[in-house]
C-alpha positions as CSV (number, residue, x, y, z in Angstrom):
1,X,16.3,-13.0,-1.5
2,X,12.9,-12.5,-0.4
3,X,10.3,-9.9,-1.7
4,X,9.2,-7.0,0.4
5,X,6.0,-7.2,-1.6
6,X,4.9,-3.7,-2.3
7,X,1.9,-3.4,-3.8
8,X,-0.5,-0.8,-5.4
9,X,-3.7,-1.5,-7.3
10,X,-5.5,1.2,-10.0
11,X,-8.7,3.1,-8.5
12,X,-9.2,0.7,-5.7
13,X,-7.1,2.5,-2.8
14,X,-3.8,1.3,-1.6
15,X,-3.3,-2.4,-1.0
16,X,-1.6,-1.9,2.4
17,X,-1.5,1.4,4.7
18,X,0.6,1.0,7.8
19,X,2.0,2.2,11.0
20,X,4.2,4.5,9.1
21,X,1.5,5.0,6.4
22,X,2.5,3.4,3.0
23,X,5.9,1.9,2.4
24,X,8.7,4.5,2.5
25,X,12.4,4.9,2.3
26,X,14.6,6.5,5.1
27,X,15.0,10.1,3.5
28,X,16.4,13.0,5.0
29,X,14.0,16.0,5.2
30,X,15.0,18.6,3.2
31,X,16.2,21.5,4.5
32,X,17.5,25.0,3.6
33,X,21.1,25.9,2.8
34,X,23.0,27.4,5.8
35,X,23.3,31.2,5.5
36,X,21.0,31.1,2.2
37,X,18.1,33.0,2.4
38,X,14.9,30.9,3.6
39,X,13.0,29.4,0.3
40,X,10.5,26.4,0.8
41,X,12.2,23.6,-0.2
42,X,10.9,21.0,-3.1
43,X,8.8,18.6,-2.2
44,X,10.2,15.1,-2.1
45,X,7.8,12.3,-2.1
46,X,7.9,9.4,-0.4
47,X,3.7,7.6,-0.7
48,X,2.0,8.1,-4.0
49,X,-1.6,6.8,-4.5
50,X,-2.9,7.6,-8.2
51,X,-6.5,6.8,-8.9
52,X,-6.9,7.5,-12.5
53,X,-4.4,8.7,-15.4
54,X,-5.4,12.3,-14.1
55,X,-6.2,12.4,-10.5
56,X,-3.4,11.5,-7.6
57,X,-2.4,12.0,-4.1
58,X,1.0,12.1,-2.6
59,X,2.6,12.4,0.7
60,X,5.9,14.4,1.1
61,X,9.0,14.2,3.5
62,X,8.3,17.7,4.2
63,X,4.8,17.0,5.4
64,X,2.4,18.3,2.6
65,X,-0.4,16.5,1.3
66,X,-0.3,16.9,-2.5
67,X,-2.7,16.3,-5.4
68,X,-3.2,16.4,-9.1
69,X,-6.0,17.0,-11.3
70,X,-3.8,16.8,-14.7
71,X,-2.1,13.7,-14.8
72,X,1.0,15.2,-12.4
73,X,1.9,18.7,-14.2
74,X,0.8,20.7,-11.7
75,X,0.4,19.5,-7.9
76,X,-2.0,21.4,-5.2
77,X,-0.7,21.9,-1.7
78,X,-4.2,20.2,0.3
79,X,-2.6,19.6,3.7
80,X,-4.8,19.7,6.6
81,X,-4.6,23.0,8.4
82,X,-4.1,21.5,11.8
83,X,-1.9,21.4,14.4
84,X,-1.3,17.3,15.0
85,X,-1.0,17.5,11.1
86,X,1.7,20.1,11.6
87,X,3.2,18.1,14.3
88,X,3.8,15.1,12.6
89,X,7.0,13.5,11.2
90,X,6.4,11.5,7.6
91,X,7.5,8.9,9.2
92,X,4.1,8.6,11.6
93,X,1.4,8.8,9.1
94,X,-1.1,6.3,8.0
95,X,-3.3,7.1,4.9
96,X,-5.9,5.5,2.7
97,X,-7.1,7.1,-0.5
98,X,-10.6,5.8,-1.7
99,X,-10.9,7.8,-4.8
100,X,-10.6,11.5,-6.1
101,X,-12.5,13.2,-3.4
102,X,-12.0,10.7,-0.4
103,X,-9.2,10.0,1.7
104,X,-7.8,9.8,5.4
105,X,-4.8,10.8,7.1
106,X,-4.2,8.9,10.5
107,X,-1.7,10.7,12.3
108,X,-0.8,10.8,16.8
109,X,-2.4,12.8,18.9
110,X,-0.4,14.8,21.5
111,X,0.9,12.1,24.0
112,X,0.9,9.8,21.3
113,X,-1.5,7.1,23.6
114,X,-4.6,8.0,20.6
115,X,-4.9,9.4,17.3
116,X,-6.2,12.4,15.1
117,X,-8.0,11.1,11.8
118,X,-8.0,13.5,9.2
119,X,-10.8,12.7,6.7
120,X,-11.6,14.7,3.7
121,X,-14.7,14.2,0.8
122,X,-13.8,16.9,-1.4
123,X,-10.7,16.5,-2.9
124,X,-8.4,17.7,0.2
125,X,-10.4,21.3,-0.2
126,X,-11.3,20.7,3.4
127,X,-10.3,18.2,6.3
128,X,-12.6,17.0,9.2
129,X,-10.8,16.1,12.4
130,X,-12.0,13.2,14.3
131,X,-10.6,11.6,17.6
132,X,-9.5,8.4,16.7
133,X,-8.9,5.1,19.2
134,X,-5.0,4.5,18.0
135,X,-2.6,6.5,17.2
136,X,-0.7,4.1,14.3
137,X,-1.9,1.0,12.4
138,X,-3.6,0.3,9.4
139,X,-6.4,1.5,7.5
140,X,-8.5,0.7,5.0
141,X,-12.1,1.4,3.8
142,X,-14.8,-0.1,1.2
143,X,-16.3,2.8,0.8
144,X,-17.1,6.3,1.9
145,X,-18.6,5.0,4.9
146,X,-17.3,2.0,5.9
147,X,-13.7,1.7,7.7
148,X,-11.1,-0.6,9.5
149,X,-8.3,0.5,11.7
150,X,-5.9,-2.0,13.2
151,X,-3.2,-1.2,15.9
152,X,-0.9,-3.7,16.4
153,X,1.0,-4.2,19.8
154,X,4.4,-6.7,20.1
155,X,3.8,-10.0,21.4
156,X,5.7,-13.2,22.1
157,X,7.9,-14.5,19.5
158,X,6.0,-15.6,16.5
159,X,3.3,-13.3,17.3
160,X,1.5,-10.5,17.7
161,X,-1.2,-8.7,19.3
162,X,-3.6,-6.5,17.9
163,X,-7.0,-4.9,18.5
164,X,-9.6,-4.0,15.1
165,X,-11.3,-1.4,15.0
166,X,-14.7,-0.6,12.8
167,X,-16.5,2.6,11.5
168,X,-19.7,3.2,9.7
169,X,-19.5,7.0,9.1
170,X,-16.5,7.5,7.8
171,X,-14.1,7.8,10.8
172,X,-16.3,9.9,13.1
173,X,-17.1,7.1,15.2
174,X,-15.3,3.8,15.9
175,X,-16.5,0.6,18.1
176,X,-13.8,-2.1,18.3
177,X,-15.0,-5.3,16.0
178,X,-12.5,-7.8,17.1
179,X,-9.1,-8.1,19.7
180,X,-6.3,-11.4,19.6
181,X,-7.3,-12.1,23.3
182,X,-10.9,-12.5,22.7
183,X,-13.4,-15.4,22.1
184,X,-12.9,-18.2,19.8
185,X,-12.6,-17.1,16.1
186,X,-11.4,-13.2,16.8
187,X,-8.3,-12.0,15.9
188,X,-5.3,-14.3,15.3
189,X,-2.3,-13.9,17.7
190,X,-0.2,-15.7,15.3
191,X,2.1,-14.0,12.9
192,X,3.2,-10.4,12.6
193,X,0.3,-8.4,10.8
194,X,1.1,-7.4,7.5
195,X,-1.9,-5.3,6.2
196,X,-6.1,-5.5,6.0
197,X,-8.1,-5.2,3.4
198,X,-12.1,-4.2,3.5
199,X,-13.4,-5.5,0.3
200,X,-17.5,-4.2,1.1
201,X,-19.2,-3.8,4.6
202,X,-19.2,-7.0,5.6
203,X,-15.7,-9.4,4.2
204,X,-12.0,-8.4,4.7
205,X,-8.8,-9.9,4.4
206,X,-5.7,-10.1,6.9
207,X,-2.1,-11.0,5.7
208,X,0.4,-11.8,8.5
209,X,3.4,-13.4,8.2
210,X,4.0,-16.4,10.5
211,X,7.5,-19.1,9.4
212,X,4.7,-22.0,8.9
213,X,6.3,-23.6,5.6
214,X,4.7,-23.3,2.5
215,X,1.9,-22.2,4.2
216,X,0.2,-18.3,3.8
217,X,-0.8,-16.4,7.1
218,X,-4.2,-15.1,5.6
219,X,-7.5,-14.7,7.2
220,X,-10.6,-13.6,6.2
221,X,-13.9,-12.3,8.1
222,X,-17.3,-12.4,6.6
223,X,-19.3,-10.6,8.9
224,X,-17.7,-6.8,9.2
225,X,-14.7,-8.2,11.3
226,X,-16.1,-9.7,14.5
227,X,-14.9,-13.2,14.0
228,X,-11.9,-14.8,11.6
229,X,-11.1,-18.2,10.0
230,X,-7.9,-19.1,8.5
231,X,-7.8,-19.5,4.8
232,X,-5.8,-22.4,3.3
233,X,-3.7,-20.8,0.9
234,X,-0.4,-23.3,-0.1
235,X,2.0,-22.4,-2.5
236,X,3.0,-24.4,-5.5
237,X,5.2,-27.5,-4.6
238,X,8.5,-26.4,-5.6
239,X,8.2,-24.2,-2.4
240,X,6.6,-26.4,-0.3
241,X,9.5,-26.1,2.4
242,X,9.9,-22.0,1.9
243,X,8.6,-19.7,4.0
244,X,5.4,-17.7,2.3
245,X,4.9,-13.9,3.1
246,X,2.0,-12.4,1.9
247,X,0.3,-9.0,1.4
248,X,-3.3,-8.1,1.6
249,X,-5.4,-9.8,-1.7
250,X,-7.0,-6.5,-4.4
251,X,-10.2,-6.9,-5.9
252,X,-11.4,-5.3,-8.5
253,X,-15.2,-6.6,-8.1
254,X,-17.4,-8.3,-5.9
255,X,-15.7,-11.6,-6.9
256,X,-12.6,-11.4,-8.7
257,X,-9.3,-11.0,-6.6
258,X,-5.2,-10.8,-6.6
259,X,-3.3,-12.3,-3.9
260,X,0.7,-12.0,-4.2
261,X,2.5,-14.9,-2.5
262,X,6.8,-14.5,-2.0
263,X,9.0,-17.3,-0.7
264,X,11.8,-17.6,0.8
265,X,13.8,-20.7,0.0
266,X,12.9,-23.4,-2.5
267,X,14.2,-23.9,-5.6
268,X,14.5,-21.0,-8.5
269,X,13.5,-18.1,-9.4
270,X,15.0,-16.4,-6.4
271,X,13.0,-13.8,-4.5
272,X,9.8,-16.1,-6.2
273,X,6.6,-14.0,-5.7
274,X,3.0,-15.9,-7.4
275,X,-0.2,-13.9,-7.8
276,X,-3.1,-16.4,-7.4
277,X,-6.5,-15.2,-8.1
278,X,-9.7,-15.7,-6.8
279,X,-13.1,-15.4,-9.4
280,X,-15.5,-16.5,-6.2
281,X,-15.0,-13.9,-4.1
282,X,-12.0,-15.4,-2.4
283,X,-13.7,-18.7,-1.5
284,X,-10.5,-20.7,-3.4
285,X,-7.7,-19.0,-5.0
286,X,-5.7,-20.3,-8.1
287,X,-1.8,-20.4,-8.3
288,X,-0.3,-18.3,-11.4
289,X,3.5,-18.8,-12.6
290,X,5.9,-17.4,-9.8
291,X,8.1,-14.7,-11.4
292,X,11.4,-13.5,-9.7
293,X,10.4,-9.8,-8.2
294,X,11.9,-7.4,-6.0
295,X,8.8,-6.8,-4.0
296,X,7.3,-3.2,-5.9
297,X,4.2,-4.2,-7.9
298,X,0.9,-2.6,-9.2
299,X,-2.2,-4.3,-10.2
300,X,-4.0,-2.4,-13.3
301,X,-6.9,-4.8,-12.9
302,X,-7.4,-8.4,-12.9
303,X,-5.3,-8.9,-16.0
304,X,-2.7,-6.1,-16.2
305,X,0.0,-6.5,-13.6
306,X,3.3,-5.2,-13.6
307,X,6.4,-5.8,-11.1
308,X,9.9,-5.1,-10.7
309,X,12.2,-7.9,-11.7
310,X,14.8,-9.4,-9.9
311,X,17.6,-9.8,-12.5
312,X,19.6,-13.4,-12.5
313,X,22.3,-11.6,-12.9
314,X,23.1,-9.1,-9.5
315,X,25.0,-6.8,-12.0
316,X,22.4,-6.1,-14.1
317,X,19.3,-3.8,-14.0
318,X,16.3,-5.2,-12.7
319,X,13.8,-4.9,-15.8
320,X,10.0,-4.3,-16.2
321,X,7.8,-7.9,-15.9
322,X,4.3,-7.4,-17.5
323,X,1.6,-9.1,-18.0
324,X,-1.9,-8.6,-19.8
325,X,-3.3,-12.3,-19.2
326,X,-3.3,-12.7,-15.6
327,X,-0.2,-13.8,-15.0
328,X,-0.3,-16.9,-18.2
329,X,2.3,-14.9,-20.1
330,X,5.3,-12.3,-18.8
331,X,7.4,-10.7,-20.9
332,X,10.3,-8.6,-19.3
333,X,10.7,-4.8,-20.5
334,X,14.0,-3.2,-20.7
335,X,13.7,0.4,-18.7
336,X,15.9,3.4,-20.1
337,X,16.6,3.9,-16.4
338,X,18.1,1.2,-13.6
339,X,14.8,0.1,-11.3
340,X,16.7,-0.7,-8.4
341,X,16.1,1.9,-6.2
342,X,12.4,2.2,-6.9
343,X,10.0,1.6,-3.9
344,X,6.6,1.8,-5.2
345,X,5.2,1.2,-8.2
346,X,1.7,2.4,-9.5
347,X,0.3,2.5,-13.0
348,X,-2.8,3.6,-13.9
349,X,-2.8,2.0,-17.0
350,X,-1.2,-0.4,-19.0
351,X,0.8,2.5,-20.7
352,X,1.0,4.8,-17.9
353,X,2.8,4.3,-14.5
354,X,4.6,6.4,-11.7
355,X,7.0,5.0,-9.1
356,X,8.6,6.4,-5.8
357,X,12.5,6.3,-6.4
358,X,14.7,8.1,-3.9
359,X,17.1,7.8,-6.1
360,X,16.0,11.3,-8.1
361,X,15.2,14.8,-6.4
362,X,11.5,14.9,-5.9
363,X,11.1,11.2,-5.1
364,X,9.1,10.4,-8.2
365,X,9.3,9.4,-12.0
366,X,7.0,8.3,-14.7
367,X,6.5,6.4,-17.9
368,X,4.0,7.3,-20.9
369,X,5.3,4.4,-23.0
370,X,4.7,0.9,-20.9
371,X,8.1,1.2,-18.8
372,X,10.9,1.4,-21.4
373,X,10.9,5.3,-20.7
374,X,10.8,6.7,-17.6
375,X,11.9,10.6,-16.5
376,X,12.1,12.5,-13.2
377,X,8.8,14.1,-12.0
378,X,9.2,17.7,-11.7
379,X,6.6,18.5,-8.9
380,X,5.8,21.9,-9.3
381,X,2.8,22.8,-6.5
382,X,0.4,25.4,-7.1
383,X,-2.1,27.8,-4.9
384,X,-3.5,25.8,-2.6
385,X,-7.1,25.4,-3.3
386,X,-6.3,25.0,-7.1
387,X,-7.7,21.7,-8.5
């Protein structure tokens, strides 16, 4: 088993924003009853980005931006009024979501060659609509200001190439920073790009995966993504010979940082994931005890983490792993509810979490009580314009 590492992170924007926007399930989009009379259909999400244990953002199958002010009992309707918004399948959006008022929805533009970025600063109340230099990839931002978009385009076997692109005012402008056929030191051609993260202005981090054993695929650029080293990250000697898939390292300052490592092949715990952490700003990174996961994991801060567990046993539940130490200590909790299907996984607190599960009718459930409780989100949308 290996772990599709899925991972969200508490008021810091999501960990990894890709080609088809944040890591979904293939859902049908709902549709009316034949011969019934027309009704808009619930909305059944499929991205969830919470960034406190009031304020959240959601995208839906049926192509609505939602958010909530209240901790999820009531959702506002903020979609972009716009017609490549209204064009759009679910299945083509990239987002990132800095906090409660900022966020960006990167979506094709007609012929699908470049893009439409749709940027808000006020909470979704209005959108700005800016031309944008790809139509897919990933996106992430430091802050308000400061962006990275990366398209990716299918290479030789093994690799992949790909073309960066930065931004300085938010998405109105873009100049390209880096490409995979350039000088010495830009963009790697090796491994399949697995997400970016902009930690500040300057320093970001690249995940690929790349079947080098033992070994991540992870580099990191210090000077606002012109050039790129590779950073030696190994995993623990038990998986010396497995191959290491990695997402995009969270930090929660200037200098600490999360990093999940999975591996495929080595000795137990199967589907093996280890969080190492960095405390100098990703200059070395520290291994933690690998824990068996299914991939869906949230990072509270830099010592609350939670992740879905892979059970020893395939007929029975995964459970809850938490830990409030950095990884020293996991204890597993026993959900009221099977976690199997769940897809995404975000709490906003060491008590309170939400996770994307297909497996209910609007795509969403939470937990007020740590993860032994969770229930079915009802997601009632309001007047849009309501906050």
């Amino acid at each position: 088993m290996f772990a599709a590492l899925v991972l969200a992170a508490c008021g810091s924007g999501p960990a990894e924003t890709g080609p088809a926007g944040s890591p979904s399930p293939s859902l049908a989009t709902p549709t009316a009853t034949a011969g019934a009379a027309a009704t808009p259909a619930a909305p059944r999400v499929y991205a969830l980005q919470m960034v406190d244990v009031s304020v959240g953002w959601a995208l839906t199958t049926d192509g609505r931006v939602l958010r909530t002010a209240d901790g999820g009992q009531r959702w506002s309707d903020v979609s972009p009024d716009d017609p490549a918004w209204r064009a759009v399948t679910f299945d083509e959006v990239a987002w990132d979501v800095l906090d409660a008022a900022n966020a960006w929805l990167l979506v094709p533009a007609a012929g699908g060659a470049s893009g439409i970025l749709l940027r808000t600063q006020d909470g979704g109340r209005s959108w700005l609509r800016e031309l944008a230099p790809s139509a897919s990839g990933f996106l992430s931002f430091a802050d308000p200001a400061h962006g990275w978009l990366l398209h990716m385009n299918p290479g030789a076997a093994g690799g992949e190439a790909a073309v960066l692109w930065a931004t300085a005012d938010g998405g109105a402008h873009w100049a390209e920073a880096a490409i995979t056929a350039g000088k010495s030191g830009g963009l790697p051609a090796q491994g399949d790009k697995r997400g970016i993260t902009l930690r500040d202005a300057s320093a970001g981090w690249l995940a690929c995966f790349a079947p080098a054993p033992g070994r991540a695929c992870l580099y990191r650029s210090q000077d606002g993504g012109r050039t790129w080293r590779p950073e030696l990250v190994r995993a623990p000697a038990r998986y010396g010979m497995a191959e290491v898939a990695t997402a995009p390292p969270i930090f929660f300052t200037g200098e600490t940082g999360v990093l999940p490592l999975a591996f495929n092949g080595g000795k137990p715990p199967a589907g093996a994931v280890a969080f190492y952490v960095t405390r100098d700003g990703g200059a070395t990174w520290s291994a933690t005890t690998p824990v068996s996961s299914l991939g869906p994991t949230s990072l509270i801060d830099a010592q609350h983490w939670r992740t879905i567990g892979a059970p020893a046993n395939p007929k029975e539940q995964p459970s809850l792993l938490v830990t409030d130490d950095a990884g020293a200590h996991w204890r597993s909790v026993t959900a009221n509810i099977g976690l199997g299907p769940v897809v995404q996984l975000d709490f906003v607190s060491p008590d309170v979490g939400w996770a994307v599960d297909p497996a209910v009718a609007s795509g969403l459930i939470v937990t007020r009580d740590g993860g032994r409780t969770w229930s079915a989100v009802d997601v009632e949308v309001g007047a849009a314009g309501a906050r």
